[in-house]
Jmol script that loads the backbone (N, CA, C; Angstrom):
load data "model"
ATOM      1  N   UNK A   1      19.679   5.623  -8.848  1.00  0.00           N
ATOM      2  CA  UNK A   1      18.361   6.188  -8.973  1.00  0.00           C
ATOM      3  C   UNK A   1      18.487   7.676  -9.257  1.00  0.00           C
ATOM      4  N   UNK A   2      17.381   8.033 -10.404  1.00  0.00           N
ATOM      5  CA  UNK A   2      17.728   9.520 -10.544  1.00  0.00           C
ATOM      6  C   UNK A   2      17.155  10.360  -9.975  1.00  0.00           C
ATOM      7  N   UNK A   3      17.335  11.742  -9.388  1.00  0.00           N
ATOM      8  CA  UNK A   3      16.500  12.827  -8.699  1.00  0.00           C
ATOM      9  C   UNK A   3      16.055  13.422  -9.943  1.00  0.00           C
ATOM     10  N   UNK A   4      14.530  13.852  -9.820  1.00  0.00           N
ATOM     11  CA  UNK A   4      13.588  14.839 -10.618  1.00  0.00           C
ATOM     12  C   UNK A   4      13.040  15.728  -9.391  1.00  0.00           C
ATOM     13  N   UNK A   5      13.320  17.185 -10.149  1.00  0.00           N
ATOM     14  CA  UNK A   5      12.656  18.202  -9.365  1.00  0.00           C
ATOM     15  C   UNK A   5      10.732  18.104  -9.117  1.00  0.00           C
ATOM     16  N   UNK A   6      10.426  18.319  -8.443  1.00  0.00           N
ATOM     17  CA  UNK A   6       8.814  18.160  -8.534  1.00  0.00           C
ATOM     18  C   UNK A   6       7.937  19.396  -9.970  1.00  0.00           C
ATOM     19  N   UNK A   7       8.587  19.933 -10.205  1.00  0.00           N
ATOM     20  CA  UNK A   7       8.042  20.721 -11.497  1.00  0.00           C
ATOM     21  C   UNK A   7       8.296  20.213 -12.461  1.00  0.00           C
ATOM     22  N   UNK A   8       9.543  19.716 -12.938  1.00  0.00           N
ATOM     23  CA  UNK A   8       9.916  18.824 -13.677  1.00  0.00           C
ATOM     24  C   UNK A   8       9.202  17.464 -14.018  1.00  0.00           C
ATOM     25  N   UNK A   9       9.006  17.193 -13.027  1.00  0.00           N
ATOM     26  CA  UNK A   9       8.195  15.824 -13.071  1.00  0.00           C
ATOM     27  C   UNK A   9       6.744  16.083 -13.265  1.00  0.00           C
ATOM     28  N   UNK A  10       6.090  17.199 -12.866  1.00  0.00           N
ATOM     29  CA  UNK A  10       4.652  17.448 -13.497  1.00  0.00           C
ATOM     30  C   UNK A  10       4.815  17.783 -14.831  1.00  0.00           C
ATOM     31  N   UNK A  11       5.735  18.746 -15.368  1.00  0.00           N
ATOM     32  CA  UNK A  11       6.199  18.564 -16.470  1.00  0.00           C
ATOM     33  C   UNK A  11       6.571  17.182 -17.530  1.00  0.00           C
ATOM     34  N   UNK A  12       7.094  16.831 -17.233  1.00  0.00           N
ATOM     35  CA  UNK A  12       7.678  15.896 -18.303  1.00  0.00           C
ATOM     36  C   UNK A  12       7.060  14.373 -17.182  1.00  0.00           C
ATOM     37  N   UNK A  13       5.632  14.495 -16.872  1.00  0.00           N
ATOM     38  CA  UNK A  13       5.150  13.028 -16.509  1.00  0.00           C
ATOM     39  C   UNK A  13       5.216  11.703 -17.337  1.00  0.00           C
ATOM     40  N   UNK A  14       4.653  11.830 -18.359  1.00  0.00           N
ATOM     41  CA  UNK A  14       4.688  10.889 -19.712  1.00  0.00           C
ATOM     42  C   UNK A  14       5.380  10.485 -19.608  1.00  0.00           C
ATOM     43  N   UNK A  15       7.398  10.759 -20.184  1.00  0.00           N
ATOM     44  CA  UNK A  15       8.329  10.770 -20.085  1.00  0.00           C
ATOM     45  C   UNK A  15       9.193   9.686 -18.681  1.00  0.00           C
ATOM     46  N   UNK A  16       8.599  10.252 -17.728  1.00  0.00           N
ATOM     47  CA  UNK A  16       9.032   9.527 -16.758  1.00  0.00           C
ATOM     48  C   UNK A  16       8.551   8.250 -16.688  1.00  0.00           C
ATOM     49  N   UNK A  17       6.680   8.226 -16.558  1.00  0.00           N
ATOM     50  CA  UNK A  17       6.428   7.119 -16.360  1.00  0.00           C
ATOM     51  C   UNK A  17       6.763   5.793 -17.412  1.00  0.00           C
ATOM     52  N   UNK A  18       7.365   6.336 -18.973  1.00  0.00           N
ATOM     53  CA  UNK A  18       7.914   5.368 -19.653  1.00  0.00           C
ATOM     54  C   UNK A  18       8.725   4.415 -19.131  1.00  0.00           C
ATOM     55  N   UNK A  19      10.232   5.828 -18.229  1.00  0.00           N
ATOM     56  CA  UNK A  19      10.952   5.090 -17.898  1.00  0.00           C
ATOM     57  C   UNK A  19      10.787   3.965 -16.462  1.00  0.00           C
ATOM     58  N   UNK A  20      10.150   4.178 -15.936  1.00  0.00           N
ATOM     59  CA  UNK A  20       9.346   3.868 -14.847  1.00  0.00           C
ATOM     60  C   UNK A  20       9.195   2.395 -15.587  1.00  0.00           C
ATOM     61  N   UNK A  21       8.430   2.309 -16.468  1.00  0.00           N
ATOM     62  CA  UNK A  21       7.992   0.925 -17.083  1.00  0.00           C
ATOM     63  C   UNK A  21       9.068   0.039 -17.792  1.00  0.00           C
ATOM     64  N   UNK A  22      10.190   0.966 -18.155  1.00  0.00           N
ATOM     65  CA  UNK A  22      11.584  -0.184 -18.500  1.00  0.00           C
ATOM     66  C   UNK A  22      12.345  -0.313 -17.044  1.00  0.00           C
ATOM     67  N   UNK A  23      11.899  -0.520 -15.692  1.00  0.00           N
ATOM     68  CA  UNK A  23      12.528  -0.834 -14.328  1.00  0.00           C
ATOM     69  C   UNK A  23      13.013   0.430 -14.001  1.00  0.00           C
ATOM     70  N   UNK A  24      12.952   1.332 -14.500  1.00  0.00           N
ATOM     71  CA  UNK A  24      14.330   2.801 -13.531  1.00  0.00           C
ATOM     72  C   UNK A  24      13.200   2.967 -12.161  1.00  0.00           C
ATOM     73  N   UNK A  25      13.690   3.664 -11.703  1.00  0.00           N
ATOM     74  CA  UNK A  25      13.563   4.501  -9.660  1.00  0.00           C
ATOM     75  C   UNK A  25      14.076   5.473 -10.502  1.00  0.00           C
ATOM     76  N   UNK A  26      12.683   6.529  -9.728  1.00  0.00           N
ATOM     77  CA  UNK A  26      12.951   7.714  -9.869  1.00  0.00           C
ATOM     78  C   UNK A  26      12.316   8.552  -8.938  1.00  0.00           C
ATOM     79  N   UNK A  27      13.599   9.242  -8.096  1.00  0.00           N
ATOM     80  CA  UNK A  27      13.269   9.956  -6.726  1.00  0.00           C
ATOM     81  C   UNK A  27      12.462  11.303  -7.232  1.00  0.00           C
ATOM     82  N   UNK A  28      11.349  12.126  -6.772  1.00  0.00           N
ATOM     83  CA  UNK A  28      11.087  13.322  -7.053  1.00  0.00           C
ATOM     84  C   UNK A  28      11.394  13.520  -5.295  1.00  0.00           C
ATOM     85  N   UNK A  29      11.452  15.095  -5.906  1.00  0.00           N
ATOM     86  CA  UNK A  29      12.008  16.103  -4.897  1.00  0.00           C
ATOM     87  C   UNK A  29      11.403  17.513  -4.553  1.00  0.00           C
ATOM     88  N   UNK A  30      11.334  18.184  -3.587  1.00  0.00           N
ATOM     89  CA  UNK A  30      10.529  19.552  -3.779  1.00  0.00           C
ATOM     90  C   UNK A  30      12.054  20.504  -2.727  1.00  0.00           C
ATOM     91  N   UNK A  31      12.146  21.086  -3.264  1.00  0.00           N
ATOM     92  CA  UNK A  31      13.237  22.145  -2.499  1.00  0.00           C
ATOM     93  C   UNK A  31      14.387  20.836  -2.046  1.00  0.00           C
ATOM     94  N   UNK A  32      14.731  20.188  -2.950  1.00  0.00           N
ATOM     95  CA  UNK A  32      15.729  19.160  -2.685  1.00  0.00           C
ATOM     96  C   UNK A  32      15.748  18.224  -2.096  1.00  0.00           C
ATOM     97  N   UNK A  33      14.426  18.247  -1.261  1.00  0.00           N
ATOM     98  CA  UNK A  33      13.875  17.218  -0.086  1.00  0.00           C
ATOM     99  C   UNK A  33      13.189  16.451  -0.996  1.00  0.00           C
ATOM    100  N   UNK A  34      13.643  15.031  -1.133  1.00  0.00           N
ATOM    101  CA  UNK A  34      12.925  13.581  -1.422  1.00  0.00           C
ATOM    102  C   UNK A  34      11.611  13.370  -0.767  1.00  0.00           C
ATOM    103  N   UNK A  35      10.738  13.955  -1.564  1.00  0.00           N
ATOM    104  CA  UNK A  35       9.192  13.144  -1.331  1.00  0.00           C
ATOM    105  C   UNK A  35       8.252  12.262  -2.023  1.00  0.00           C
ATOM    106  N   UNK A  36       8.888  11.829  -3.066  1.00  0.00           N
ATOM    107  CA  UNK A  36       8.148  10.490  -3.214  1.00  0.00           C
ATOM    108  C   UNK A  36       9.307   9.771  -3.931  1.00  0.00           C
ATOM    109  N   UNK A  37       8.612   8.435  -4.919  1.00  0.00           N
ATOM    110  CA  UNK A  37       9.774   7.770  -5.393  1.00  0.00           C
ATOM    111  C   UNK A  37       8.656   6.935  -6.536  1.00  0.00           C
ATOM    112  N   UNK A  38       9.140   7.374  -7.880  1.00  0.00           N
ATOM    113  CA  UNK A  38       8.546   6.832  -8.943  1.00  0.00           C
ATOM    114  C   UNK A  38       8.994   5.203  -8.968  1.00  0.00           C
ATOM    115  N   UNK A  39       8.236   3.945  -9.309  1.00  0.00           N
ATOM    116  CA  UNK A  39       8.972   2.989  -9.246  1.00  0.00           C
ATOM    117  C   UNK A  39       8.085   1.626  -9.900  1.00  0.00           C
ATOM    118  N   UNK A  40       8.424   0.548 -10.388  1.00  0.00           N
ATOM    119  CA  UNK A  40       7.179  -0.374 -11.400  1.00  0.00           C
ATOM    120  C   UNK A  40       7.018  -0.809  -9.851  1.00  0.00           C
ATOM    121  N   UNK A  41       5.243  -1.309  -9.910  1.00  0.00           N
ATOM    122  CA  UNK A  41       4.988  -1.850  -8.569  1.00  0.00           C
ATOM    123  C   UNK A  41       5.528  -3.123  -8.614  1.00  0.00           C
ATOM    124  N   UNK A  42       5.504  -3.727  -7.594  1.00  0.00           N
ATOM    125  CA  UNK A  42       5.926  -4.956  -7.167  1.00  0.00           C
ATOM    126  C   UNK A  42       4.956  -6.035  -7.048  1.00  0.00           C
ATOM    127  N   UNK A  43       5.115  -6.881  -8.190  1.00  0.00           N
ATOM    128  CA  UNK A  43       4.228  -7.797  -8.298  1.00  0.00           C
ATOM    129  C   UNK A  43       4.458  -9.000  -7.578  1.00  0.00           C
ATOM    130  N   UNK A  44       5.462  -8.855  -6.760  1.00  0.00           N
ATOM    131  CA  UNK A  44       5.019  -9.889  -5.632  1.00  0.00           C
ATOM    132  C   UNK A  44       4.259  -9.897  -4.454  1.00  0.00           C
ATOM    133  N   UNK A  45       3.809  -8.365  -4.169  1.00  0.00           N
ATOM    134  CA  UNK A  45       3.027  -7.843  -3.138  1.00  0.00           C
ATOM    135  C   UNK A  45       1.486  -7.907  -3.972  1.00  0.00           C
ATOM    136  N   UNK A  46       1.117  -8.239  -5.070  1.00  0.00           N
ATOM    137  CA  UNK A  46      -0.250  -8.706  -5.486  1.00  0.00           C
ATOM    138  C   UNK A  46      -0.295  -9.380  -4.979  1.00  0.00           C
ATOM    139  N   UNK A  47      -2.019  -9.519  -4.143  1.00  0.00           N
ATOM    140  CA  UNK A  47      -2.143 -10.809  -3.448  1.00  0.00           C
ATOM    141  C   UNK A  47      -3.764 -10.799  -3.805  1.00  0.00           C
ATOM    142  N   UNK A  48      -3.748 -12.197  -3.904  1.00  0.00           N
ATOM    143  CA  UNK A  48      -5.631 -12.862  -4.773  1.00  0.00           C
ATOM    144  C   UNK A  48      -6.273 -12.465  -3.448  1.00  0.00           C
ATOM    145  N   UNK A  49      -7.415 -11.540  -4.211  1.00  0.00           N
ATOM    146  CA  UNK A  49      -8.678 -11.331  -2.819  1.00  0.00           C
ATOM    147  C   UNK A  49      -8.497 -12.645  -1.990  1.00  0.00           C
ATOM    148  N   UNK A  50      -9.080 -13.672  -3.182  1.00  0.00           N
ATOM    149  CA  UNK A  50      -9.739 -14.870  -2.472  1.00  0.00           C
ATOM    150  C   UNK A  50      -8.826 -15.523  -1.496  1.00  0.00           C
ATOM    151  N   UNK A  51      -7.565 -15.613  -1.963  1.00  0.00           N
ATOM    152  CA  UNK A  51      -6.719 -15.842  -1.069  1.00  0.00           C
ATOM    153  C   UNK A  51      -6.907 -15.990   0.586  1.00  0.00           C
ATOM    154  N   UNK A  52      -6.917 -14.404   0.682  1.00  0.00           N
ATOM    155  CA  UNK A  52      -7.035 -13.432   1.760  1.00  0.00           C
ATOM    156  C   UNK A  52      -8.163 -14.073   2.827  1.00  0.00           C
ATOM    157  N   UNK A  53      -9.519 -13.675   1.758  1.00  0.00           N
ATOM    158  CA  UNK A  53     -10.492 -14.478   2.317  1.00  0.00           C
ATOM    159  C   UNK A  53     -10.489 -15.546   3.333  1.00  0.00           C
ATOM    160  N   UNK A  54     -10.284 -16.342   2.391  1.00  0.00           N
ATOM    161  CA  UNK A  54      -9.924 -17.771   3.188  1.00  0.00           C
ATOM    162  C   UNK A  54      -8.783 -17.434   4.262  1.00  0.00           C
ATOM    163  N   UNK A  55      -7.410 -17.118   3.944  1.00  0.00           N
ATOM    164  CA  UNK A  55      -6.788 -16.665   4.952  1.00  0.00           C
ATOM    165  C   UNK A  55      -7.694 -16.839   6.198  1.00  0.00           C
ATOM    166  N   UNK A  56      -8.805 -15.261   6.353  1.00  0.00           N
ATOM    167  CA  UNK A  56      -9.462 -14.409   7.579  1.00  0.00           C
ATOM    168  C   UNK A  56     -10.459 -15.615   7.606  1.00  0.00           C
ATOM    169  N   UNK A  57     -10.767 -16.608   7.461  1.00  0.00           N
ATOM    170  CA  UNK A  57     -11.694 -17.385   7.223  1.00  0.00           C
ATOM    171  C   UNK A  57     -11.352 -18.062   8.412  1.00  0.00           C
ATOM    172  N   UNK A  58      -9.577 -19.124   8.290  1.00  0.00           N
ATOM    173  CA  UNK A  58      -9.303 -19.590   9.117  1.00  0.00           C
ATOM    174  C   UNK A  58      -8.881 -19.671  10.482  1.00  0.00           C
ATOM    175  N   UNK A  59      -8.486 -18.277   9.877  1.00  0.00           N
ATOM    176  CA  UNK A  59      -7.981 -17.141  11.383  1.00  0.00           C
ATOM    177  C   UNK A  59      -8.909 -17.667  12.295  1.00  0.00           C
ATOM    178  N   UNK A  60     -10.553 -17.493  11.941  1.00  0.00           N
ATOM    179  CA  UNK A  60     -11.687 -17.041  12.802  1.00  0.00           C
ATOM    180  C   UNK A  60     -11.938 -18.310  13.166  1.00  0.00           C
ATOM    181  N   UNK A  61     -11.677 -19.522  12.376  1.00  0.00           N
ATOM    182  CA  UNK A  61     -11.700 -20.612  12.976  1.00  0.00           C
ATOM    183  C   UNK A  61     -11.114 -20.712  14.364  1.00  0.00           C
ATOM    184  N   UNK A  62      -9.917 -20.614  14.381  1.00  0.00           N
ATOM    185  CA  UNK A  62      -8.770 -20.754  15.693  1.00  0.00           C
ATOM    186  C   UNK A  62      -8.874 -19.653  16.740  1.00  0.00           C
ATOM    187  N   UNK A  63      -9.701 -18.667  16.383  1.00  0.00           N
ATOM    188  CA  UNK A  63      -9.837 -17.555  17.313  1.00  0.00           C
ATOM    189  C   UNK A  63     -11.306 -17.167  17.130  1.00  0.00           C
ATOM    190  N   UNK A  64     -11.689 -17.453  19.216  1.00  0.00           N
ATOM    191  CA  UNK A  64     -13.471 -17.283  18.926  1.00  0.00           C
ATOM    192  C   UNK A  64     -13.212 -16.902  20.319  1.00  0.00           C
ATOM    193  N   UNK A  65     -14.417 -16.022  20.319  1.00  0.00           N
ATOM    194  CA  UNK A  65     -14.939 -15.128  21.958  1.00  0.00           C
ATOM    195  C   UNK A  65     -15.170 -15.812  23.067  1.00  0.00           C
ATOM    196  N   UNK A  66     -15.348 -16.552  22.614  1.00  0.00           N
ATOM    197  CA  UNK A  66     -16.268 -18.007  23.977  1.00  0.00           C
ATOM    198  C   UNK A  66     -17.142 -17.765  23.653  1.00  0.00           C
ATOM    199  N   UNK A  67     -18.124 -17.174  24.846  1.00  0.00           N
ATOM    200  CA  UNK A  67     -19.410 -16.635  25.237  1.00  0.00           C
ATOM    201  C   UNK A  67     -19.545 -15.524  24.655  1.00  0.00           C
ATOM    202  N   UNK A  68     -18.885 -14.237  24.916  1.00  0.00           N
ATOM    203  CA  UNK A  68     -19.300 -13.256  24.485  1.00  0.00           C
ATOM    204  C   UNK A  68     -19.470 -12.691  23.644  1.00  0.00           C
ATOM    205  N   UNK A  69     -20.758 -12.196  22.932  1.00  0.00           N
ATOM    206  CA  UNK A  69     -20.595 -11.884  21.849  1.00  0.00           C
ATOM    207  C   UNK A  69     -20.001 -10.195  21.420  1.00  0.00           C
ATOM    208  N   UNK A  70     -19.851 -10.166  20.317  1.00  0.00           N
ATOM    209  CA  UNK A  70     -19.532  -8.620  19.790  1.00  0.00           C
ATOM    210  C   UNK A  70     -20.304  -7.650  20.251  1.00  0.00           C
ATOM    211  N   UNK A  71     -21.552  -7.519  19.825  1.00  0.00           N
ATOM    212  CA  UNK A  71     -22.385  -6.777  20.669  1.00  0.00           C
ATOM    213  C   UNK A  71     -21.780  -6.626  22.294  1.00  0.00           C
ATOM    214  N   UNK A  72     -21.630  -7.207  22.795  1.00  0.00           N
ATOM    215  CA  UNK A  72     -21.038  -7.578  24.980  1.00  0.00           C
ATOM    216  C   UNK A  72     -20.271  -6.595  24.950  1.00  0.00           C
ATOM    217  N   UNK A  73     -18.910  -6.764  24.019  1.00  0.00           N
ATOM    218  CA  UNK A  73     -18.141  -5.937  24.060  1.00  0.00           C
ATOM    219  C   UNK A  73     -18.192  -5.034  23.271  1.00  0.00           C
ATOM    220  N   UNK A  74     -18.607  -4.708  22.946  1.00  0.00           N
ATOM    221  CA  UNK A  74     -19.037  -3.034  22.425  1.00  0.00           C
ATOM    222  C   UNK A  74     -19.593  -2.361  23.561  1.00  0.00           C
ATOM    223  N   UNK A  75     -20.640  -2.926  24.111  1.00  0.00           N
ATOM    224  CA  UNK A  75     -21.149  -2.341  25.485  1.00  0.00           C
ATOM    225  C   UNK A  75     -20.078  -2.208  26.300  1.00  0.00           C
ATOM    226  N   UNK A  76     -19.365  -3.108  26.612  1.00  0.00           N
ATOM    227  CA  UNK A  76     -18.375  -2.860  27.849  1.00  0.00           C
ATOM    228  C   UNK A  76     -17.365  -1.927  27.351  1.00  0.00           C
ATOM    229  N   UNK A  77     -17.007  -1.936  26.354  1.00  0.00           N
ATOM    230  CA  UNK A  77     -15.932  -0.881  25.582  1.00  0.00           C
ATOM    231  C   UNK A  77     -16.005   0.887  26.001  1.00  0.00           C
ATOM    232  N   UNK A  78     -17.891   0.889  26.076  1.00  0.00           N
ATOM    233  CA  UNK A  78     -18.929   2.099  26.241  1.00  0.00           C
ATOM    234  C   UNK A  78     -18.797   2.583  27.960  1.00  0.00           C
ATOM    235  N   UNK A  79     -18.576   2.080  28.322  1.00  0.00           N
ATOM    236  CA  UNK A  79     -18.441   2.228  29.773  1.00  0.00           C
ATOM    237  C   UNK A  79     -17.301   2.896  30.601  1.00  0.00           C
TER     238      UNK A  79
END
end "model"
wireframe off; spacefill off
backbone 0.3
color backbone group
């Protein structure tokens, strides 16, 4: 992976993000210290809204208050 100075890299952005798009990592740096990291996102961490949805859908199935409702505990939270 290559280091880019942080001026450099505001500089010559275009440039980078090309390479960025043929797979390279590219560390930027400010006073030599690594603070970020140019990189193609990871399209296995896309995940379908709807997915999700449903996911929190079922969750709520298997997990319920009993009795109390949300409102209850908000009050008691207040106390």
């Amino acid at each position: 992976m290559e280091t880019v100075g942080a001026y450099e890299a505001k500089t010559h952005l275009p440039k980078l993000l090309e390479r960025v798009l043929r797979g390279e990592r590219i560390t930027i740096t400010k006073h030599g210290i690594p603070v970020a990291v140019l990189q193609p996102p990871d399209t296995e961490k896309v995940v379908d809204t709807k997915s999700v949805i449903a996911e929190l859908r079922e969750l709520r199935k298997k997990h319920n208050l009993g009795r109390i409702s949300i409102r209850e505990m908000i009050e008691q939270g207040r106390r």
